[in-house]
C-alpha positions as CSV (number, residue, x, y, z in Angstrom):
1,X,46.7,4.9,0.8
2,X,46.4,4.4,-3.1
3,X,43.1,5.1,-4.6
4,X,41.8,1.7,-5.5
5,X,38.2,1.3,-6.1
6,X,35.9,-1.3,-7.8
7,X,33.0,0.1,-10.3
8,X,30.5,0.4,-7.2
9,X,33.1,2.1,-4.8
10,X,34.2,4.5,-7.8
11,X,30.1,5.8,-7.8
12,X,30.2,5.6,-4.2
13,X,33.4,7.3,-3.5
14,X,33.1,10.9,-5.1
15,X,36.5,12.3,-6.0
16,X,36.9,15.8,-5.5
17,X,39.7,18.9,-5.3
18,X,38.1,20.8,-3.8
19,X,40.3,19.8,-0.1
20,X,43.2,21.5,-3.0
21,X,43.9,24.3,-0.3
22,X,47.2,25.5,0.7
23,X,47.1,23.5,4.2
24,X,46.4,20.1,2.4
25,X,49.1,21.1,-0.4
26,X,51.4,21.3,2.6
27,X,50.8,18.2,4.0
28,X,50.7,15.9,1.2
29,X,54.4,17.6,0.0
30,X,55.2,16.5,3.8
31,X,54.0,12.8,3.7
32,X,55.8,12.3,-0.2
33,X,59.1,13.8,1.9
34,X,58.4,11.1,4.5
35,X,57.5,8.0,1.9
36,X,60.9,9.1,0.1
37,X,63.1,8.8,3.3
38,X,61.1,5.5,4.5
39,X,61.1,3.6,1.0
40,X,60.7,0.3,2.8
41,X,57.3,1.4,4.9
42,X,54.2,0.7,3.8
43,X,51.4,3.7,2.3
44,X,49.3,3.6,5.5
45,X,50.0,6.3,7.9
46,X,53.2,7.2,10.2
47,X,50.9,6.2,13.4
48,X,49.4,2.8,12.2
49,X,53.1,2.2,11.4
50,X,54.3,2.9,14.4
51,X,52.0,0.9,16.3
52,X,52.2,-2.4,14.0
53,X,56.1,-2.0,14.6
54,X,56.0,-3.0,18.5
55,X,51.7,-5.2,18.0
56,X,53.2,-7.7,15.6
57,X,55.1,-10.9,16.6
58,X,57.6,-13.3,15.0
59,X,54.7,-15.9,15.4
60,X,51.6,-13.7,13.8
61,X,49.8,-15.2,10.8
62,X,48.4,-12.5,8.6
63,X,46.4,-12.3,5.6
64,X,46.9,-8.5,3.0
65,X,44.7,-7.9,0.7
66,X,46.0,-5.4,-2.2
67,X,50.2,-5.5,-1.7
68,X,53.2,-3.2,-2.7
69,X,55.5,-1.7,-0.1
70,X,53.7,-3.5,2.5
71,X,54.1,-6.9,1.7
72,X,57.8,-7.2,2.2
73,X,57.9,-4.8,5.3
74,X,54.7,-7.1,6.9
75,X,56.7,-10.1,6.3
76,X,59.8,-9.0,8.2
77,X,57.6,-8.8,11.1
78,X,55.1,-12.0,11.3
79,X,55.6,-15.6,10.8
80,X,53.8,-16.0,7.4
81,X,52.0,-14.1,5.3
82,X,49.2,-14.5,2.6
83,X,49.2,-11.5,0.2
84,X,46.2,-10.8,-2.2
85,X,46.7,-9.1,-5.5
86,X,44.4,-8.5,-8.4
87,X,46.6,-6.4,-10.8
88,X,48.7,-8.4,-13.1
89,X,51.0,-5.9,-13.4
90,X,52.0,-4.8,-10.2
91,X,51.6,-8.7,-9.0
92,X,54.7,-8.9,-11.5
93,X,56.5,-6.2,-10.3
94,X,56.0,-7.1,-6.8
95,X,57.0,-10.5,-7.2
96,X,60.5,-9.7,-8.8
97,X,61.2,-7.0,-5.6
98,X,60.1,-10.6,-3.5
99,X,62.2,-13.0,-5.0
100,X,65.1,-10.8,-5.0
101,X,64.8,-10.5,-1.2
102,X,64.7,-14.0,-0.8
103,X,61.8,-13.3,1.6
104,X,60.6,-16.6,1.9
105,X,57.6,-16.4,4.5
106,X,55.4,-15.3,1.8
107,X,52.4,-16.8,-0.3
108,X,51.6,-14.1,-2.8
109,X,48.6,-15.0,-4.8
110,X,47.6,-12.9,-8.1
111,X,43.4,-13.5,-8.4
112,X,42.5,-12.3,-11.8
113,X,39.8,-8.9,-11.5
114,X,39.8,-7.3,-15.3
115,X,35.9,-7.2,-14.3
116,X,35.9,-6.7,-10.8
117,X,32.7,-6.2,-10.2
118,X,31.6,-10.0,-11.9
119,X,30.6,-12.6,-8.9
120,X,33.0,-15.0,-10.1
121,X,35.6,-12.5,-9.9
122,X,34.5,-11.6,-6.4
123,X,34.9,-15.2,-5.4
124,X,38.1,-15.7,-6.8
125,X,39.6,-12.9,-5.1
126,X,38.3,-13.9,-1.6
127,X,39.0,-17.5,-1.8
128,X,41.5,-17.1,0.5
129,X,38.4,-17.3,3.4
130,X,37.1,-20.3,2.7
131,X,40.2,-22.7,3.0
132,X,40.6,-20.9,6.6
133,X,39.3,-21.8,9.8
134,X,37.6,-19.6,12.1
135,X,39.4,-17.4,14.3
136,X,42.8,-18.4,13.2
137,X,44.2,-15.5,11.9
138,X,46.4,-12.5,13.9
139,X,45.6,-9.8,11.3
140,X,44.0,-9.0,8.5
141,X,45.0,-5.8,6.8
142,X,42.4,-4.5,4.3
143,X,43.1,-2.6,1.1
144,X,42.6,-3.0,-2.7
145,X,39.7,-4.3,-4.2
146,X,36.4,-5.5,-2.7
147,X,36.9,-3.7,1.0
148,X,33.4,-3.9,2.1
149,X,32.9,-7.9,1.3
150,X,36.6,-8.2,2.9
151,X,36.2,-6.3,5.7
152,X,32.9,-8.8,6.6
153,X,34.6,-11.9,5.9
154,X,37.2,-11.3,8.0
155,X,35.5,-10.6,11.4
156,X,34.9,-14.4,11.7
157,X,38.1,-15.4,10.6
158,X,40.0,-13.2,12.6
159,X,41.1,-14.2,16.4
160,X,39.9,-12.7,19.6
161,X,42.7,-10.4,20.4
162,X,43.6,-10.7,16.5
163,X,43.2,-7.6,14.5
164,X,41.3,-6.0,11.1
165,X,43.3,-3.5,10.0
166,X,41.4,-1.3,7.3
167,X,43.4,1.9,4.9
168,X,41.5,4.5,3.5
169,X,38.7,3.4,6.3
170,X,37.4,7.3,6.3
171,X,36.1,6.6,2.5
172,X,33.7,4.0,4.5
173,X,32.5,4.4,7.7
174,X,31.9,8.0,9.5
175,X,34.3,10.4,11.7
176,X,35.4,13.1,12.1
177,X,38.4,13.1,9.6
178,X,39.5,15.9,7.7
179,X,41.0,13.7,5.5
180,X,39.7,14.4,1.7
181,X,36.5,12.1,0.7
182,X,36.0,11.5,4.9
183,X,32.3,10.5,5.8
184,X,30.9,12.6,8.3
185,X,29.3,11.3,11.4
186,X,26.0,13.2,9.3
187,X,26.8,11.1,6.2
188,X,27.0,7.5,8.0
189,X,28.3,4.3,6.4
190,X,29.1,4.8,2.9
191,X,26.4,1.5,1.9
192,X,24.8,-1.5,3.7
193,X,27.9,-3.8,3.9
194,X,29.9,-0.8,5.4
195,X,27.1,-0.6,7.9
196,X,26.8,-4.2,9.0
197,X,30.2,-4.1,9.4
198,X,29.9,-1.0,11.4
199,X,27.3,-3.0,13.8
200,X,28.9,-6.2,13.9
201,X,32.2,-4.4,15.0
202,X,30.4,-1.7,17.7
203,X,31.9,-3.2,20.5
204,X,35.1,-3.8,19.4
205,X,38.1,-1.4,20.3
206,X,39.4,0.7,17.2
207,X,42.2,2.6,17.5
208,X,41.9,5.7,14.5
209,X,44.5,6.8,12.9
210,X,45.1,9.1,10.4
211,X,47.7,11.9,9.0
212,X,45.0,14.2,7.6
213,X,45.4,12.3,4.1
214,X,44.0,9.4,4.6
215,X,43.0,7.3,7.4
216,X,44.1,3.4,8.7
217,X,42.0,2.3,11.5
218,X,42.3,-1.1,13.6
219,X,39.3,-3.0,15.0
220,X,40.6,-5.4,18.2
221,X,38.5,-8.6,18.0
222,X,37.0,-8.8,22.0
């Protein structure tokens, strides 16, 4: 749910305030009550939550991309986990709150992206693809940096029955969210990536969620 963009989504992406009304005051005070008496659940909303709580097994792998609260409360539920991270800092940060869990089920990678937007960066950051089969992976949750190329990526790597998971997807692809930024079925994918992933996905099931913040969606590989 964090607002993490790379150069091209940040020209893309137009923040706004003018969603600042009285009704979107009152939820967002309502969803800090909620993160404050759920410390240990991820920034994605209540529902996706609540359905990744009974769709994940002890045996799942699954690959995050962009980590925080997530990464330890993902791990308690699968049977390994690959977690992306680009920021330095919070890669620090994150890895002290992981060692001192003792969580051991965990391969948390920092990928350096001061330049985000430079190929080589791009490449380092999505590495992670290319030392994995196809269709070997349970779920692949999608947030951070470099959504669109991660989002594409993974629909090969993913299983059939497996799962793309995608936060903030109402920045990207249309609905009928009135979460601030949403893309309006009007507006269409926010760019060409966003698009072919849109097409390449069409008959897959989704199941959309979202808490009128922000949206998390999941795409069910046929």
């Amino acid at each position: 749910m964090l607002c993490i963009f790379n150069v091209k989504e940040k020209n893309n992406v137009m923040r706004s305030f003018s969603h600042w009304n009285l009704n979107y005051i009152q939820k967002r005070l309502a969803y800090m009550i909620y993160a404050r008496r759920n410390p240990d659940k991820p920034w994605i909303t209540p529902d996706s939550i609540k359905i990744l709580d009974s769709y994940l097994k002890p045996d799942d792998f699954m690959i995050e991309f962009g980590s925080g609260r997530s990464t330890k409360w993902f791990a308690s539920k699968v049977g390994k986990l690959i977690s992306i991270e680009h920021n330095k800092e919070w890669f620090d940060k994150v890895s002290d709150e992981l060692a001192a869990s003792k969580i051991a089920n965990i391969e948390y990678r920092h990928r350096h992206a001061a330049n985000p937007d430079t190929p080589q960066e791009t490449e380092a950051y999505l590495d992670v693809f290319d030392e994995l089969e196809d269709e070997t992976v349970d779920v692949i949750f999608v947030d951070g940096i470099f959504r669109d190329e991660c989002a594409l990526k993974a629909i090969n790597k993913v299983k059939p029955g497996g799962v793309i998971l995608i936060d903030n997807v109402n920045w990207f692809l249309p609905s009928q969210s009135i979460s601030p930024c949403s893309r309006s079925i009007e507006d269409g994918p926010l760019d060409a990536m966003w698009s072919d992933f849109s097409e390449k996905t069409q008959s897959w099931r989704r199941i959309w969620t979202t808490c009128d913040l922000s949206d998390t969606t999941f795409f069910f590989k046929p």
